[in-house]
Backbone as CSV, one residue per row, in Angstrom:
resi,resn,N_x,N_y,N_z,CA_x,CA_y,CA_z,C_x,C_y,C_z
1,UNK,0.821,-1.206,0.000,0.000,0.000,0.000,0.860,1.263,0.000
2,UNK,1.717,0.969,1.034,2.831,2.992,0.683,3.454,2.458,-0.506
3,UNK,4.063,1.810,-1.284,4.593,1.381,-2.281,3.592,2.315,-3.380
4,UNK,2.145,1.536,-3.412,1.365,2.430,-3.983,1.427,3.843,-4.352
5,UNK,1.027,3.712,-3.111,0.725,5.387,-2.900,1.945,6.429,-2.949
6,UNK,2.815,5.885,-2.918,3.902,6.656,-3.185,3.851,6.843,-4.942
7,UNK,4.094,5.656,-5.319,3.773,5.940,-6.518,2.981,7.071,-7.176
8,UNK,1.569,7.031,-6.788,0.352,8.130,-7.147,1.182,9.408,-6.834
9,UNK,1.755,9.546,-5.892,2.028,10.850,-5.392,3.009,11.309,-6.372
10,UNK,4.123,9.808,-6.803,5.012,10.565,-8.070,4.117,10.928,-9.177
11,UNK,2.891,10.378,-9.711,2.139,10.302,-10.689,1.571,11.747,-10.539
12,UNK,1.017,12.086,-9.587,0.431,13.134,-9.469,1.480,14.826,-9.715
13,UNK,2.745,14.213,-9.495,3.640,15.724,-9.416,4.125,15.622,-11.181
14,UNK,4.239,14.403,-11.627,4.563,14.742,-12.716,3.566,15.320,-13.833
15,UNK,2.219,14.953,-13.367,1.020,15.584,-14.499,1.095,16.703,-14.183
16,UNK,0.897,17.492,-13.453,0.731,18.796,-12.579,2.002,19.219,-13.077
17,UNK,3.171,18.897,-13.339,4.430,19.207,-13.886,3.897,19.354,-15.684
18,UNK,3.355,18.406,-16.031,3.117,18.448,-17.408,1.913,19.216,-18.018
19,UNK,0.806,19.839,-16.939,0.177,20.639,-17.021,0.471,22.153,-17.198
20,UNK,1.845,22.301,-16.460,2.347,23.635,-16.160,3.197,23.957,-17.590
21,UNK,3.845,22.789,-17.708,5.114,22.918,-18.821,4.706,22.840,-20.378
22,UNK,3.741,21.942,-20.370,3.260,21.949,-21.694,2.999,22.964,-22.854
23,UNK,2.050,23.951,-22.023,1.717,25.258,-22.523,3.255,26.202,-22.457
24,UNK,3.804,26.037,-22.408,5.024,26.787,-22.333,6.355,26.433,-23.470
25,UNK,6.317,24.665,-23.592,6.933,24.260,-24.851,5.909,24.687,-25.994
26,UNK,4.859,24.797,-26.024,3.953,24.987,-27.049,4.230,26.481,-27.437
27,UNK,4.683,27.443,-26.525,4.566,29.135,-26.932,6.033,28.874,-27.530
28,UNK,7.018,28.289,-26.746,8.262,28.478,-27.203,8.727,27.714,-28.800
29,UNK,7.734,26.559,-29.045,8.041,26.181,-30.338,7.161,27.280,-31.721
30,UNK,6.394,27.563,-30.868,5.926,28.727,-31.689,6.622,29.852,-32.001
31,UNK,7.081,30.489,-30.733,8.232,31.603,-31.228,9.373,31.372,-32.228
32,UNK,9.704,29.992,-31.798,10.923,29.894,-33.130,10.972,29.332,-34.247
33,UNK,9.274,29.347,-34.923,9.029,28.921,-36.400,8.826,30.204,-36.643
34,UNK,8.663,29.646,-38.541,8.307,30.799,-39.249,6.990,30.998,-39.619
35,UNK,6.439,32.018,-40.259,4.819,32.220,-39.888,4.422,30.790,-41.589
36,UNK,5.082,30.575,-42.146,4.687,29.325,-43.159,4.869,28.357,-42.603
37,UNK,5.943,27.928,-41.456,6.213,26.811,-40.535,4.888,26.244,-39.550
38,UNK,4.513,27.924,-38.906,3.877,27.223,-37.656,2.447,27.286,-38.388
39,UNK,1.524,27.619,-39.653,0.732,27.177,-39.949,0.387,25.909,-40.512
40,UNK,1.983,25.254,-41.225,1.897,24.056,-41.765,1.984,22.917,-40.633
41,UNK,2.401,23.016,-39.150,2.603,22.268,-38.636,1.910,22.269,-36.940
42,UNK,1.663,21.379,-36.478,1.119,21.011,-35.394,1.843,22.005,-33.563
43,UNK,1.196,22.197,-32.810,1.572,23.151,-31.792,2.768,22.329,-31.481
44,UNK,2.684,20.845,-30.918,3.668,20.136,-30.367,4.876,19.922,-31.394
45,UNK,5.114,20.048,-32.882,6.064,19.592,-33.702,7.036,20.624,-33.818
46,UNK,8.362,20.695,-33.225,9.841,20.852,-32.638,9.721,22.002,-34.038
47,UNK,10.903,23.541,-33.708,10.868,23.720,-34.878,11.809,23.440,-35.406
48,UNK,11.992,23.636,-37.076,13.078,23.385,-37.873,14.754,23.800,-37.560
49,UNK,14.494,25.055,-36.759,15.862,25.629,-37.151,15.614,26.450,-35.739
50,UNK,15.995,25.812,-34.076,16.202,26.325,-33.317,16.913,27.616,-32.956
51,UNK,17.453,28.199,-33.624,17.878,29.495,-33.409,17.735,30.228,-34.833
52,UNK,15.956,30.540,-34.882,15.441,31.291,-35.444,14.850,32.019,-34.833
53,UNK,15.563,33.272,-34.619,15.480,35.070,-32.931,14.406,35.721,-34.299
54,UNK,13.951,35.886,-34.938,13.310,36.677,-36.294,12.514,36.928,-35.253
55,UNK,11.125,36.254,-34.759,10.265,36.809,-34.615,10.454,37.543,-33.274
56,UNK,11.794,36.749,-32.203,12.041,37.400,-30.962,11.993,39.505,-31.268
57,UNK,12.910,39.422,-32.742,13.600,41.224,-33.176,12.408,41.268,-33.160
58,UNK,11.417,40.625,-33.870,10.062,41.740,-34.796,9.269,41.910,-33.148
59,UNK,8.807,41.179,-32.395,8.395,41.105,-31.222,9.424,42.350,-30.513
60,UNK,10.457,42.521,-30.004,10.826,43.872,-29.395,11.152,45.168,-29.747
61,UNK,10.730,45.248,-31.543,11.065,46.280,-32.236,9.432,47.093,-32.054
62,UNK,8.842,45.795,-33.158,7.648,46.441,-33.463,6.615,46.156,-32.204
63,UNK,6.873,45.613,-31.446,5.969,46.314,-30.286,6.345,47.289,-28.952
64,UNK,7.362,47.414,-29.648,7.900,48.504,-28.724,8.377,48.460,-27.197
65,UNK,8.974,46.644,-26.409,9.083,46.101,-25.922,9.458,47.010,-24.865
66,UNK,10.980,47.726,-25.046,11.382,48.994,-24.422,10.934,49.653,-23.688
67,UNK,9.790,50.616,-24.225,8.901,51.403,-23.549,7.901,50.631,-22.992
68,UNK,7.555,49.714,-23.257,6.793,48.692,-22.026,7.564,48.724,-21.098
69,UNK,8.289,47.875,-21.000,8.976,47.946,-19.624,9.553,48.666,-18.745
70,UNK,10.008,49.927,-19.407,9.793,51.422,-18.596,8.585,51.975,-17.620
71,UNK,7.197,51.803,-18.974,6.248,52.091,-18.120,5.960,50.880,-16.882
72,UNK,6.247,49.942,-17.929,5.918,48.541,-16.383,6.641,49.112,-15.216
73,UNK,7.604,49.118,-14.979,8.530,49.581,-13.752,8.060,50.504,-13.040
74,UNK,7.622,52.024,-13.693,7.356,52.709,-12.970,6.120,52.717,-12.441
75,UNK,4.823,51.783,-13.056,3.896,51.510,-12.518,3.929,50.520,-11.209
76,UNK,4.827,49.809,-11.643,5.083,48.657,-10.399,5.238,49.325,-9.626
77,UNK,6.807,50.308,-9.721,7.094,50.528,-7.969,6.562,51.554,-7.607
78,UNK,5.603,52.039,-7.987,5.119,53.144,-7.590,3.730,52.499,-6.379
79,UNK,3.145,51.371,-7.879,1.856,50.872,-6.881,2.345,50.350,-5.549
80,UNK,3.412,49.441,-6.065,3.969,48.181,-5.007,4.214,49.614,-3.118
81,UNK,4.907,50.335,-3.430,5.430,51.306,-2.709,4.239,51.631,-1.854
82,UNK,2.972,51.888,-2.568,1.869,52.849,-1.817,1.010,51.844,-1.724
83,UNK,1.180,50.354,-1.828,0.310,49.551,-1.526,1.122,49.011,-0.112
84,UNK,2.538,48.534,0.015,2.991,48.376,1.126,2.500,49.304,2.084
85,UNK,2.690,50.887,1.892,2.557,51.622,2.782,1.274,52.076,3.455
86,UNK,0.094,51.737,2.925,-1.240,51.621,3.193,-1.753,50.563,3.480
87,UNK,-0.840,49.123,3.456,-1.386,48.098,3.886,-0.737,48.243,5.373
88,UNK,0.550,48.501,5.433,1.097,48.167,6.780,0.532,49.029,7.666
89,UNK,0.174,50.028,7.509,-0.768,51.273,8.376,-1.533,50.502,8.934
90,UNK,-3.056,50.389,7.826,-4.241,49.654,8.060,-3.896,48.612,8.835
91,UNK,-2.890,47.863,8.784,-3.019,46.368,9.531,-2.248,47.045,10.928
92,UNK,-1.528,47.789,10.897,-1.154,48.648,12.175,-2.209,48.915,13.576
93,UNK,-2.994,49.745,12.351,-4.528,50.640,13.437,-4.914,49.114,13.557
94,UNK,-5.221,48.042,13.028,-6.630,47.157,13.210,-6.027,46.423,14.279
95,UNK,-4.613,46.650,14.105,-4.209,44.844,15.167,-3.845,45.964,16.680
96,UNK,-3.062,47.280,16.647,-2.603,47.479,17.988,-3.802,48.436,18.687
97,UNK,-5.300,48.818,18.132,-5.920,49.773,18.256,-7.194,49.011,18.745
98,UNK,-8.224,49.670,19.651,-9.205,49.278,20.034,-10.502,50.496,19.470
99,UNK,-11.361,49.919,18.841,-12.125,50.983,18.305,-13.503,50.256,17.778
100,UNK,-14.460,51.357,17.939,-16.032,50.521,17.842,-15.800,50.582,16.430
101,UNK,-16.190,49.297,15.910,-16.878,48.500,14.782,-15.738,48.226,14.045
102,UNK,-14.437,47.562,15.032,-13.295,47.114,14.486,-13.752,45.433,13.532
103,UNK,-14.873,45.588,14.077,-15.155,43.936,13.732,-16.024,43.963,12.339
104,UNK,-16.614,45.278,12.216,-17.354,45.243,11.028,-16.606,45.886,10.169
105,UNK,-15.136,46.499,10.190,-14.112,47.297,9.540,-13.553,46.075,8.514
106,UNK,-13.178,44.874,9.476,-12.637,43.419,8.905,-14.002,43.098,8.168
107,UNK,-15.224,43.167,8.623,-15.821,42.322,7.710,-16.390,42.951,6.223
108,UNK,-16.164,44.276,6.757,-16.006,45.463,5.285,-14.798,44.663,4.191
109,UNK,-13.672,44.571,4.740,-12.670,44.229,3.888,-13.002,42.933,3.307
110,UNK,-13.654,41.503,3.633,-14.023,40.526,3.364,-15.200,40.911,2.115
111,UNK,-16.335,41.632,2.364,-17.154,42.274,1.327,-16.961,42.746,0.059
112,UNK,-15.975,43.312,0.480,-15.134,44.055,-0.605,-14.451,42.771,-1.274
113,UNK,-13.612,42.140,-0.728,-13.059,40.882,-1.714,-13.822,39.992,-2.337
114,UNK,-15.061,39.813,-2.240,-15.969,39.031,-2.953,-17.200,39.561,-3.813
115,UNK,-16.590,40.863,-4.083,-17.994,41.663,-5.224,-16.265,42.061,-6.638
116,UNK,-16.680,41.064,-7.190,-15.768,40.881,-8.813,-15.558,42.556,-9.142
117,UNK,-13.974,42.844,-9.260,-14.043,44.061,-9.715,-14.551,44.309,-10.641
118,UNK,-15.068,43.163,-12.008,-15.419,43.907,-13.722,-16.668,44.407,-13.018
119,UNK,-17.533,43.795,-12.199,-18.731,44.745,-11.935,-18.856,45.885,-12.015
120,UNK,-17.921,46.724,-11.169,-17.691,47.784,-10.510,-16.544,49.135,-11.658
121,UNK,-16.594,48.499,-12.846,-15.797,49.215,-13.728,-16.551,50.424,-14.126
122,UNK,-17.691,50.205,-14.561,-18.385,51.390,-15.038,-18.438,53.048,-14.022
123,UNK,-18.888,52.203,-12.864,-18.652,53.135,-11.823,-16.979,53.753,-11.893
124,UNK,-16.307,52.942,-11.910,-15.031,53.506,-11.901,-13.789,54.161,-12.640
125,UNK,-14.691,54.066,-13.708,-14.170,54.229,-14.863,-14.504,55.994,-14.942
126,UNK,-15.428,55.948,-14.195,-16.443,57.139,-14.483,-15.717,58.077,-13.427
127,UNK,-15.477,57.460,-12.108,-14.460,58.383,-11.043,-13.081,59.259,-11.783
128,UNK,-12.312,57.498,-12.275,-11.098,57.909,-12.641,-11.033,59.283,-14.212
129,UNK,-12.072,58.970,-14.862,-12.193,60.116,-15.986,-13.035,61.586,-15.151
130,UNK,-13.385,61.734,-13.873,-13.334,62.849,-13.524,-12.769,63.403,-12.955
131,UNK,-11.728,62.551,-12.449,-10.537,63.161,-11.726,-9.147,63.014,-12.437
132,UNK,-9.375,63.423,-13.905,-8.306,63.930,-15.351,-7.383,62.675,-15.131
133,UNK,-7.253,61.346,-14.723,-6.339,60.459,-14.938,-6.418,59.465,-15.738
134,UNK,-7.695,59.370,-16.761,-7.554,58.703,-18.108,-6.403,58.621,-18.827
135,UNK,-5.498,58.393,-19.642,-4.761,58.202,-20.042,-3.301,58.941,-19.627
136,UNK,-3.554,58.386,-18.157,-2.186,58.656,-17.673,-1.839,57.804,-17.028
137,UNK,-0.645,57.735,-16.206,0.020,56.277,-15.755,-0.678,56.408,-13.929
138,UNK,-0.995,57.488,-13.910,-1.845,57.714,-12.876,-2.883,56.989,-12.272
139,UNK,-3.675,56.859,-13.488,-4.905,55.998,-13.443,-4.475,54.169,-13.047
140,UNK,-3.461,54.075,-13.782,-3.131,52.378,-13.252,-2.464,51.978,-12.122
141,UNK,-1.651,53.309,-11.751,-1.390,53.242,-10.494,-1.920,53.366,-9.233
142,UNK,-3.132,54.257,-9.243,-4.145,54.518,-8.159,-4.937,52.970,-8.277
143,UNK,-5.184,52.721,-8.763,-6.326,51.673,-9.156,-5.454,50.220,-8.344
144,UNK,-3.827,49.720,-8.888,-3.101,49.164,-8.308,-2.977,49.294,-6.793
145,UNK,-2.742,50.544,-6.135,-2.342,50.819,-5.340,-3.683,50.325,-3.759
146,UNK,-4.230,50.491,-4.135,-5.650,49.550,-3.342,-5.002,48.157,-2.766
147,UNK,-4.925,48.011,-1.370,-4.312,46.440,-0.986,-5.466,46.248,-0.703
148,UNK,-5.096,44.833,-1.681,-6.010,43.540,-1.990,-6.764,43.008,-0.332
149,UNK,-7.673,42.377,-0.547,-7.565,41.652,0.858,-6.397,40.314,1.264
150,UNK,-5.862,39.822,0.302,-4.688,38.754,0.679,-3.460,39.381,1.431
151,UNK,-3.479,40.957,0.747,-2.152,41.596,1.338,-2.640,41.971,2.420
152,UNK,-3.550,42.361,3.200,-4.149,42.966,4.121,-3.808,41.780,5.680
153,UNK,-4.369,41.026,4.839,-4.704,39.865,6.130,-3.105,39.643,6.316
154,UNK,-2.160,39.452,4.950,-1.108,38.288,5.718,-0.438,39.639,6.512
155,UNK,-0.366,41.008,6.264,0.045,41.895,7.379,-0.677,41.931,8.691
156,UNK,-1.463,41.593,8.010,-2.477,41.915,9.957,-2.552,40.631,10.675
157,UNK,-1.867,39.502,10.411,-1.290,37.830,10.861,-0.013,37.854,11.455
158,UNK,0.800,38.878,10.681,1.904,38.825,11.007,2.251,40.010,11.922
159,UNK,1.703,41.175,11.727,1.506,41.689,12.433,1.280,41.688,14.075
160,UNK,0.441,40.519,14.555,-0.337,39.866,15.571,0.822,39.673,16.506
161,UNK,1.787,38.789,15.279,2.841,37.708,16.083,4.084,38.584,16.413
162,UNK,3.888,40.138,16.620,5.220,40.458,17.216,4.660,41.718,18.635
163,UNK,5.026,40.751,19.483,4.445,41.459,20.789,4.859,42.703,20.999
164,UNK,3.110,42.876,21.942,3.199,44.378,21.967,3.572,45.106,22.749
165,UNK,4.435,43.840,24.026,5.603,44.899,24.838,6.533,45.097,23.673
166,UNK,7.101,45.070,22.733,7.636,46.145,22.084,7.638,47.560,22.193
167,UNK,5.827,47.859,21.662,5.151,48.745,21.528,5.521,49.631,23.077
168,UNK,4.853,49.281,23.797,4.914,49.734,25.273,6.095,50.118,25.771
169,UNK,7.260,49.062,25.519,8.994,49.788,26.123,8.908,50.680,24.883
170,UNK,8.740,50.859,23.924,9.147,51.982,22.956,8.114,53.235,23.666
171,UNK,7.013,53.333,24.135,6.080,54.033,24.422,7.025,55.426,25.833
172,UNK,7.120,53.807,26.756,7.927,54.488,27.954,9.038,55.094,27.741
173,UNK,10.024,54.755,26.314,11.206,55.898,26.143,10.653,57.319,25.434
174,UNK,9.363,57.198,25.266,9.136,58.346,24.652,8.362,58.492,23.268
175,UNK,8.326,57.645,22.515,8.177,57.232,21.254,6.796,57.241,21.035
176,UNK,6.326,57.910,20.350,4.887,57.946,19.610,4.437,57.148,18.699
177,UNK,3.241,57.162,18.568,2.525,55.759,17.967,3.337,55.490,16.388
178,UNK,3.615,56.854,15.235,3.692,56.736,14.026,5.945,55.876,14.226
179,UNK,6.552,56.437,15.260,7.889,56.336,15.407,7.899,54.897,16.260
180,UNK,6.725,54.347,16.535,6.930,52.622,16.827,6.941,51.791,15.428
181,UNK,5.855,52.511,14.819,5.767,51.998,13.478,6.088,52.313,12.764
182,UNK,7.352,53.518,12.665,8.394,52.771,11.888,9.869,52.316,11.806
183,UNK,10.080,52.812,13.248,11.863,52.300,13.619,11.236,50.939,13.845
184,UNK,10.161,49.999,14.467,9.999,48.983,15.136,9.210,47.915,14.339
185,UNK,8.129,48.636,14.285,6.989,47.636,13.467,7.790,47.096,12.349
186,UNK,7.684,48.167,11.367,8.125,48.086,9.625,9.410,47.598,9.844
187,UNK,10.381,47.374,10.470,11.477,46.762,10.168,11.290,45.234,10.005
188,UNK,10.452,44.949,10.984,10.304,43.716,11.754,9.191,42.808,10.540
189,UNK,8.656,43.177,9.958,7.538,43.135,8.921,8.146,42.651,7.516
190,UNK,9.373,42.535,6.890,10.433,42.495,6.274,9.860,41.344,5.354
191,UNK,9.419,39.964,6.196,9.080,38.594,5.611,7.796,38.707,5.095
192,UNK,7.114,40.019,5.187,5.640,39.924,4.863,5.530,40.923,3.720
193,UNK,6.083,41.916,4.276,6.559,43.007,2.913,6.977,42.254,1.689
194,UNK,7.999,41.299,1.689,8.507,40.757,0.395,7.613,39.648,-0.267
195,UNK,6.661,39.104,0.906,5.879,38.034,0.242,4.562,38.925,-0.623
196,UNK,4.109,40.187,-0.226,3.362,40.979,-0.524,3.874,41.585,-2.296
197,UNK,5.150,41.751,-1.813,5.954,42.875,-3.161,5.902,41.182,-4.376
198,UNK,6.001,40.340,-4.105,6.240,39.499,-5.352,5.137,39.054,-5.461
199,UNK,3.943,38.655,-4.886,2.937,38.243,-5.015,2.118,39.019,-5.741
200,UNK,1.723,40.347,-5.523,1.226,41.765,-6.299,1.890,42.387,-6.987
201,UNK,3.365,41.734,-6.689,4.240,42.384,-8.398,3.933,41.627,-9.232
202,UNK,4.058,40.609,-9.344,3.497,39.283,-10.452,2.340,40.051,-11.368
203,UNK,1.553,39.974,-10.010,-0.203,40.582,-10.483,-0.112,41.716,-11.553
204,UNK,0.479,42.577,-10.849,0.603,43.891,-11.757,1.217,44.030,-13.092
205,UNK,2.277,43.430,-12.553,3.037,42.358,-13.637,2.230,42.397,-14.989
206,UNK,1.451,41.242,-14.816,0.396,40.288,-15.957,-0.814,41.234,-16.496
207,UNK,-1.442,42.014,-16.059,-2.621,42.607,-15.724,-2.673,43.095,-16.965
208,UNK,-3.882,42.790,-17.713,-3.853,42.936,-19.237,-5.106,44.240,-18.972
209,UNK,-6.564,43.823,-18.266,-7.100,44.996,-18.359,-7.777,46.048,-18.183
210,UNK,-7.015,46.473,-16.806,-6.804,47.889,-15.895,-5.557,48.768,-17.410
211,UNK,-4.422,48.017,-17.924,-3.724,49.021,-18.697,-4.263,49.232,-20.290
212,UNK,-5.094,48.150,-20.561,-6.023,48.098,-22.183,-7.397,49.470,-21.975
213,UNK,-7.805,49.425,-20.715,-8.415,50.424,-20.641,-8.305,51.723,-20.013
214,UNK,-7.333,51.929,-19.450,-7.132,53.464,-18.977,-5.812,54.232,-19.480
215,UNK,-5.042,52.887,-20.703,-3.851,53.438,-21.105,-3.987,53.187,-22.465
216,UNK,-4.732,54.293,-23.313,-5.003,54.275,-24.578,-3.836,54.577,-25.601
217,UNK,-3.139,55.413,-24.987,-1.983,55.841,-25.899,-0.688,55.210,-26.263
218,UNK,-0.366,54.964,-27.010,0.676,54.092,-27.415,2.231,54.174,-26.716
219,UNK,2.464,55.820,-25.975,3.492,56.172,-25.588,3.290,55.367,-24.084
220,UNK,1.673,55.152,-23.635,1.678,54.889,-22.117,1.430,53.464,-22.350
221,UNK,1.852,52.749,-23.113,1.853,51.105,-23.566,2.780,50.157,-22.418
222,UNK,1.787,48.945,-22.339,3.065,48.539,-20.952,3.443,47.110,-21.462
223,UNK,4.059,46.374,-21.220,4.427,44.938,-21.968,3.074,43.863,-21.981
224,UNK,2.057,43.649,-20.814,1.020,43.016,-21.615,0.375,43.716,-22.748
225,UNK,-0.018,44.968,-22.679,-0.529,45.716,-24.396,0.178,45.370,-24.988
226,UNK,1.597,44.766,-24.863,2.298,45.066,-26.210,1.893,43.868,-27.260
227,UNK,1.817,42.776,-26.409,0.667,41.659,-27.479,0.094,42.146,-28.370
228,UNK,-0.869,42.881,-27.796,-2.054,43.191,-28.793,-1.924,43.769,-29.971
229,UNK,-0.844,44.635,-29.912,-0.530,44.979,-31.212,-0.335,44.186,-32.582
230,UNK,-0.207,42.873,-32.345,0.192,42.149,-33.128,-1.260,41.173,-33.885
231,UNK,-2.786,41.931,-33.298,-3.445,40.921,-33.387,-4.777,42.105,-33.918
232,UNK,-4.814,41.873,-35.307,-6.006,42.596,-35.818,-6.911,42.047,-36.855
233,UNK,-7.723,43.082,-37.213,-9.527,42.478,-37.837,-9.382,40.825,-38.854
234,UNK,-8.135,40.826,-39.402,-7.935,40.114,-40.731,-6.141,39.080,-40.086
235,UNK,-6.737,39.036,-39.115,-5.673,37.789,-38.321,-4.722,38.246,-37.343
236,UNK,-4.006,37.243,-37.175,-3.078,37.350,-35.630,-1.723,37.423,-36.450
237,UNK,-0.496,37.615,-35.856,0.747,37.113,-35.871,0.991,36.100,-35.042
238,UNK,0.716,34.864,-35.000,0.830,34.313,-33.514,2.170,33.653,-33.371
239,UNK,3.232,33.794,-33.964,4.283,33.159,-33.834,5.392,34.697,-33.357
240,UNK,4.909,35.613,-33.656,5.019,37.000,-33.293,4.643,36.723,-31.591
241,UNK,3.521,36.861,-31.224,3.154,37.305,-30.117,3.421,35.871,-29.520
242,UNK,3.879,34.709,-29.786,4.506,33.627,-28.720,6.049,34.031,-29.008
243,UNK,6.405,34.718,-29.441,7.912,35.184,-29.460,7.881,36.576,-28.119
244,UNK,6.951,37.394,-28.268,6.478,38.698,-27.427,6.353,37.974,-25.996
245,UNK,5.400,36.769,-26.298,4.890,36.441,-24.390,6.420,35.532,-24.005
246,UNK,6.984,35.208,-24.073,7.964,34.629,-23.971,8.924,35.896,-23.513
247,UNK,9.314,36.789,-23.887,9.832,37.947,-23.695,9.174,38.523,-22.144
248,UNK,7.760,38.560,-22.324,7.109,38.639,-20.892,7.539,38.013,-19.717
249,UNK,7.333,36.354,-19.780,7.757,35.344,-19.068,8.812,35.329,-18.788
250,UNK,10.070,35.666,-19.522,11.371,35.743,-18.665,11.646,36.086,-17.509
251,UNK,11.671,37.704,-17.437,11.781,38.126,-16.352,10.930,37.728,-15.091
252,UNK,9.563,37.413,-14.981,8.600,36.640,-14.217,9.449,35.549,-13.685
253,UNK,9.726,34.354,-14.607,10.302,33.414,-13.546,11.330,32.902,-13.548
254,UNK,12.288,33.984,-13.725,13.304,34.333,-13.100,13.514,35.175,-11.650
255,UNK,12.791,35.501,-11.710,12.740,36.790,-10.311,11.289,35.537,-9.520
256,UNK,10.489,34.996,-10.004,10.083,33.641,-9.213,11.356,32.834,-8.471
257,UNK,12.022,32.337,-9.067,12.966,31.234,-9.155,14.166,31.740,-7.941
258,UNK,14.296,33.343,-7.978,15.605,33.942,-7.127,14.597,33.886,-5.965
259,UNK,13.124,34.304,-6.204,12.783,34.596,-4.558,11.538,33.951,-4.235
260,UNK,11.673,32.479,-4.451,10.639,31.830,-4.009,10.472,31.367,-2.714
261,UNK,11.845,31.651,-2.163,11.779,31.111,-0.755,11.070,32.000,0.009
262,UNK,11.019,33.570,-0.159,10.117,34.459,0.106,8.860,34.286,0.242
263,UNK,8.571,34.128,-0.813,7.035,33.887,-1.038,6.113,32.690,-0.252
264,UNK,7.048,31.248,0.143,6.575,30.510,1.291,7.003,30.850,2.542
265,UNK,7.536,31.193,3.104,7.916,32.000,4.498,7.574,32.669,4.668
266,UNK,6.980,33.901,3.599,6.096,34.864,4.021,4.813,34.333,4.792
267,UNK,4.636,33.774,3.650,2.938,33.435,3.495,2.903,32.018,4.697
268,UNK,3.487,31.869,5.320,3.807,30.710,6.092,3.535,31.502,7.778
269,UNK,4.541,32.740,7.266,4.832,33.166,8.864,3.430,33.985,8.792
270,UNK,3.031,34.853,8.132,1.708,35.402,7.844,0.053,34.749,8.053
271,UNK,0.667,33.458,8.092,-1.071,32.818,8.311,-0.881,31.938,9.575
272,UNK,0.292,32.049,10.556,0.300,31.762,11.705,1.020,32.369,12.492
273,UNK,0.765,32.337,13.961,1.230,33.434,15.053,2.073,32.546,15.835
């Protein structure tokens, strides 16, 4: 019987392995045919001439790969920055503070995570175009900058688990509530901050469309738009844009791969005290 079952368990990591990987040899044999290659031939069939970069150039020329990733960056750290800094607050006031309807404050935030943002676009669409940030990098960054409820909680978990005689000997030398939190708290917060910054960098990362709709202009283009360029009324490039998403995916899991140990220790120390 463990003989078995051991078995299943190898069975099970390798499908789940071949689930993940599959779709990924499939983009990459696509990127390196030619557009007569990959129509004559099957997703899975190897291409001819492995170091064929053609469609990699046409993919970072003509979609303007460059200026994607400029704007990507500065959208990232801008959101990532003012989402740390409004999450660690909030989970600050909720965990060291006593206050009426602390309990319906948390169950506000739970509410909020289960009404689908596309609902709520029209409405918001309608805010962000009256307060002039339509087609500015403004608009994707405010919109980003909102912590999620996942980032919320694993700060206000981890938060929990660092006692609050801290708080109190810092109190008695003198130290005011905002100068506990931040010579003391925020240092100490380090494993939750980073599981937060890669988890919602990813997100922001990928996010095809918060930037398809509030970043119309070609100059404010970010690397998921840059796909799209390649895909109009009278067909796709698709050996183009699996050369483009591939270009995407690099950097992703690579910066997965350097800091994955982050991301379980965070989220480890974050959902227990």
């Amino acid at each position: 019987m463990s003989k078995l079952l051991r078995a299943a368990k190898y069975a099970s990591l390798v499908l789940a392995s071949l689930v993940v990987l599959v779709p990924l040899v499939v983009v990459l044999f696509a990127a390196l045919k030619t557009h007569a290659e990959y129509n004559a031939t099957g997703p899975l069939t190897p291409p001819r001439n492995w170091f064929n970069f053609h469609n990699f150039a046409v993919a970072w020329t003509a979609g303007n790969m460059l200026r994607g990733f400029w704007n990507t960056t500065i959208i990232l750290v801008v959101s990532l920055t003012g989402t740390v800094v409004i999450g660690t607050l909030a989970a600050y006031a909720v965990s060291r503070f006593t206050f009426r309807f602390k309990r319906a404050v948390l169950g506000l935030f739970l509410v909020a995570a289960l009404v689908p943002g596309v609902t709520t676009q029209v409405a918001t669409f309608q805010i962000v175009k009256s307060l002039g940030l339509v087609n500015t990098q403004w608009s994707a960054i405010v919109l980003f900058m909102g912590t999620d409820i996942v980032s919320i909680y694993i700060f206000i978990q981890f938060m929990q688990s660092i006692p609050q005689s801290l708080d109190q000997a810092a109190m008695i030398d003198g130290a005011n509530r905002f100068t506990i939190y931040r010579k003391i708290i925020l240092p100490l917060m380090k494993p939750a901050i980073a599981t937060v910054v890669i988890i919602k960098g990813i997100a922001v990362y990928n996010e095809f469309y918060i930037p398809f709709l509030y970043l119309r202009s070609p100059d404010l283009s970010v690397i998921s738009t840059a796909l799209f360029r390649f895909k109009g009324p009278y067909g796709a490039q698709w050996e183009t844009i699996a050369a483009c998403t591939m270009i995407v995916l690099l950097p992703t899991v690579v910066i997965f791969l350097l800091l994955q140990r982050f991301i379980y220790n965070g989220i480890t120390a974050g959902a227990t005290k």
